[in-house]
C-alpha positions, 0 to 999 in steps of 0.5 A, spaced: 631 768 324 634 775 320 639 776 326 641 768 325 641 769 317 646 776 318 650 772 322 652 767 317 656 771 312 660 773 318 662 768 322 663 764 314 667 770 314 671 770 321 672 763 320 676 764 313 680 769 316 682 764 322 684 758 317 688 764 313 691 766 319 694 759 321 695 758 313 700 764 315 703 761 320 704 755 317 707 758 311 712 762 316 713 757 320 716 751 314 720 757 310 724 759 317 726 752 317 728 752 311 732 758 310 734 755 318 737 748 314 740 753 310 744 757 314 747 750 317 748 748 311 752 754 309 756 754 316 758 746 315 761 749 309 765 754 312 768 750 318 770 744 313 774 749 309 781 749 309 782 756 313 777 754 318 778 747 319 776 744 327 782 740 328 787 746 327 785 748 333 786 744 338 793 742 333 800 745 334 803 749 329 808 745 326 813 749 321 813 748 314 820 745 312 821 746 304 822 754 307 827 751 312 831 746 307 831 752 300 835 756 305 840 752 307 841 750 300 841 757 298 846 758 304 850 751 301 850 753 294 852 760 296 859 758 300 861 752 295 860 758 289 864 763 292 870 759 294 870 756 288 870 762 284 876 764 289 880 759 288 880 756 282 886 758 277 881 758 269 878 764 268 871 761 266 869 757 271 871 763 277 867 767 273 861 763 273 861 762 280 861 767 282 856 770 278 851 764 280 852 766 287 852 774 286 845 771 282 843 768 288 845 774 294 842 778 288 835 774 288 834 774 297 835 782 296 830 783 290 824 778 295 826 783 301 826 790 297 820 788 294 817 786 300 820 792 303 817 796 298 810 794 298 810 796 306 812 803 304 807 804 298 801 799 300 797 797 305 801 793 308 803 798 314 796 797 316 795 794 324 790 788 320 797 786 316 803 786 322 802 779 323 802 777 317 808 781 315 812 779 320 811 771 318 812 771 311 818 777 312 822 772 316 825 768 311 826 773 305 830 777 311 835 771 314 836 768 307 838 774 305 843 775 311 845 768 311 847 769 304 851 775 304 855 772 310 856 765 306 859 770 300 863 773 305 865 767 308 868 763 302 872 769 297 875 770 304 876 761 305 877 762 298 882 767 297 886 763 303 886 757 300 889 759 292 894 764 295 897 759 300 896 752 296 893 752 289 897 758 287 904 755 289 902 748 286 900 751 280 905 756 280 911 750 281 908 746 276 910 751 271 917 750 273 923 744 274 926 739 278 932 738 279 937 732 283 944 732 286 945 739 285 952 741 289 950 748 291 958 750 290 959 748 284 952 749 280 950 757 279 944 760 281 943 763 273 944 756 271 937 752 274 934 759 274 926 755 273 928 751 279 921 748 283 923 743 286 931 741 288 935 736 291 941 737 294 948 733 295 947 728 301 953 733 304 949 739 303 947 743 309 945 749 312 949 753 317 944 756 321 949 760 325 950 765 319 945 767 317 942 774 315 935 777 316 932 784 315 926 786 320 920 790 315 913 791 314 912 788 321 915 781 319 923 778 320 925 775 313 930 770 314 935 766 309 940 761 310 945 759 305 946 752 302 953 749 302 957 743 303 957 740 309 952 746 312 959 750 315 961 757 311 967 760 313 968 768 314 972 771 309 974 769 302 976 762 305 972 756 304 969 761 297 965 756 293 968 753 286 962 758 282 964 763 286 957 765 288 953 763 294 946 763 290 942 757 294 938 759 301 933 756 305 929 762 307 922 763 311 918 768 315 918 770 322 922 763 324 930 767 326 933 772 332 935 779 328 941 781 329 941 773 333 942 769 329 938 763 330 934 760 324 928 755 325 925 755 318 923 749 315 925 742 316 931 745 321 932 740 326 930 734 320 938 731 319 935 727 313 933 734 309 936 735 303 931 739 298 928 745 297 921 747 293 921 754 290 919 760 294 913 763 290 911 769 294 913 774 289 911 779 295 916 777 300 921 777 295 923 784 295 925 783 302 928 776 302 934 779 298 935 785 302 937 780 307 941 777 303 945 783 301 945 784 308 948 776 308 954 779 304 955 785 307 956 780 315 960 774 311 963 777 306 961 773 301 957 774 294 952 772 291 949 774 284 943 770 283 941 768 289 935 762 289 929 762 295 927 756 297 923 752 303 927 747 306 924 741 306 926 733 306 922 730 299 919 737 295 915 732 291 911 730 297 911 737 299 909 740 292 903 735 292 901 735 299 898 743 296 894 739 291 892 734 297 891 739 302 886 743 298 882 738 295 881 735 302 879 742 304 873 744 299 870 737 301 871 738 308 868 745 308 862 742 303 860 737 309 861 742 315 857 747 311 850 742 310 850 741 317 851 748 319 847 751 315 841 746 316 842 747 323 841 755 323 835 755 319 832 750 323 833 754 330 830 760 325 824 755 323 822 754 330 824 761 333 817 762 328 814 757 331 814 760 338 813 766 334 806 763 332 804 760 337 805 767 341 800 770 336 806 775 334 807 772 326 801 769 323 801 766 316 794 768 315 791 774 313 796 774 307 797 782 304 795 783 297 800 785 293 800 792 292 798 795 285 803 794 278 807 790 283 803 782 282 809 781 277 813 782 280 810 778 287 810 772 282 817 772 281 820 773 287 815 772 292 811 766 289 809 762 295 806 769 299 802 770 293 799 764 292 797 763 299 793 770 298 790 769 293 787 761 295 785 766 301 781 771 296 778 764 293 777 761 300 773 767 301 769 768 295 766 761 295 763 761 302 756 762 300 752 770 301 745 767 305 740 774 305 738 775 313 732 770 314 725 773 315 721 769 320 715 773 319 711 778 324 709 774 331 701 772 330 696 776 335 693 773 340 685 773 340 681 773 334 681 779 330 676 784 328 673 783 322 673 788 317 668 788 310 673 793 307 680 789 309 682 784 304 684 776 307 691 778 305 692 784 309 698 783 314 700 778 311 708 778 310 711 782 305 712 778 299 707 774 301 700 775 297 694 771 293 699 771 287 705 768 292 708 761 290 712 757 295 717 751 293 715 744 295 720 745 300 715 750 303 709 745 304 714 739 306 717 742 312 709 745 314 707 737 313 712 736 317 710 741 322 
């Protein structure tokens, strides 16, 4: 009896710390299905955010084409500025193009020193930003040439079409029209602001006597304006204002010495008129041919006027206008498709890149430190992806690492009267200890 009396305490006590061990178990059991419910959840989050979104990966890249569209208009805008600027006659609006379009080359050049820039004082020359260098590097870099060639191309355009058809036009606007004049009786001093002319049905020219003067690479011919389109050598046939002063003139069109003038409406039988020639340069030359004329022919000619043969002047004067007019509108509709056509092949030329994994848009550098104004003006759309990346990152949820607690031995344990029941128990866990009903409903669960 004394032995079955000392046993009771003790099995009582055995069995106490039975039933806390299974209370342990349970207690562990239920908190790491709770913190496992928490770990899916939080993965869940992260795999539906947009950077690590499923179908993306079984998805093509596709290239945005807001980039593609802005380049082929800066492209656009920049061709069309600078041929305007080098084409028109007023002052202010040259100016104003070409400011717009130097303002345009000026901002592609600021987006990629910048970037340039940041590569050299920053992180972006570290191996985890290469890829996302090369992807938001690629337009900044054929904006900017494709810009600088569309400058180019149009004050070269630009300055050809002013120089051979808006600078004649206007400068024959300034000047006179005359009809019916007899090249032998009118003097050249007399119709001295001529611009267009119209000659006797009679008049002529003798392409058989003209004169011509080789220099600067090119022949300048001349070719005098007289009735009946014959001139006699000698003082004979001399004209009644006794000076030749009218001549057809052009440029690489005769034989010299030879005497062949093909310049103009030559072979038209029914042309009978001239438009001013306004070439100041070759000016100088086509009256060093004249003298040149004098001298073979003994002939004079005191103020001599250079014209372009042609049959109506009017029509010709106004075909510069219409010439012109018809070439800007014709530049404006093949530029659109070109421009739009080279900035697609860039923009699938980056597809092929991303695809082959050498450009990426992700991982978007951070700019470097005193630059993020200047990132915001000049490259807003690389900023805006890096910082939406830094918010993406910083909303994914921080869960600490879950604690399952200790594995339970196997077999009863010893007891010990100087062990307390909580001994061994998980730390943090205690007589003090409080679990959230979470806890209880997943051990019920269980």
């Amino acid at each position: 009896s004394s032995a079955t009396s000392a046993r009771g305490p003790l099995q009582r006590r055995f069995n106490r710390l039975v039933q806390h061990r299974k209370d342990r178990v349970l207690l562990c059991s239920a908190q790491s299905m709770v913190l496992e419910e928490a770990n899916l959840r939080a993965e869940s989050g992260v795999l539906n955010a947009s950077n690590f979104r499923l179908d993306s990966l079984t998805r093509k890249y596709v290239p945005d084409f807001m980039p593609i569209l802005w380049s082929s208009a800066q492209v656009v805008s920049v061709f069309m500025l600078a041929l305007t600027a080098s084409s028109m006659r007023h002052w202010a609006v040259c100016i104003a193009c070409a400011g717009a379009a130097l303002c345009i080359v000026a901002a592609r050049f600021a987006s990629l020193s910048i970037l340039i820039l940041g590569m050299v004082i920053g992180d972006l020359r570290q191996a985890c930003y290469r890829r996302a260098v090369r992807f938001w590097s690629w337009w900044p870099i054929f904006s900017f040439l494709l810009s600088t060639v569309a400058l180019i191309a149009g004050l070269m355009m630009g300055s050809r079409l002013w120089r051979e058809h808006f600078s004649p036009y206007y400068e024959i606007t300034r000047l006179q029209s005359y009809s019916d004049i007899d090249p032998s009786r009118t003097l050249g001093e007399q119709v001295q602001d001529a611009g267009l002319v119209t000659f006797t049905t009679t008049s002529a020219i003798d392409r058989s006597k003209t004169g011509c003067f080789a220099g600067g690479g090119h022949v300048y011919c001349v070719a005098p304006v007289v009735p009946s389109g014959k001139l006699v050598y000698g003082l004979g046939d001399a004209a009644q204002a006794g000076t030749f002063d009218f001549f057809a003139v052009g440029i690489d069109c005769c034989s010299c010495p030879e005497q062949d003038f093909r310049c103009g409406e030559w072979s038209n039988p029914f042309a009978a008129g001239g438009v001013r020639s306004v070439d100041v340069a070759a000016r100088p030359y086509y009256r060093l041919a004249v003298d040149s004329w004098e001298a073979s022919y003994q002939k004079t000619s005191r103020h001599p006027l250079f014209f372009d043969w042609v049959q109506n002047p009017t029509l010709v004067w106004q075909d510069h206008w219409r010439w012109a007019t018809s070439f800007f509108v014709i530049a404006f509709l093949v530029s659109v498709p070109v421009s739009l056509t080279i900035c697609m092949f860039l923009g699938k030329l980056l597809q092929v890149l991303v695809l082959k994994n050498i450009a990426s848009p992700m991982a978007t550098p951070p700019p470097p430190a005193g630059f993020e104004n200047a990132w915001a003006w000049l490259l807003p759309e690389m900023l805006y992806y890096c910082r939406h990346e830094e918010r993406q990152l910083m909303a994914i949820p921080v869960m600490p690492a879950p604690y399952y607690g200790a594995r339970p031995s196997v077999g009863p344990p010893r007891p010990c009267a100087s062990t307390p029941l909580w001994q061994g128990v998980p730390r943090g866990l205690g007589p003090q200890t409080t679990f959230p009903a979470a806890s209880f409903q997943g051990a019920n669960r269980l």
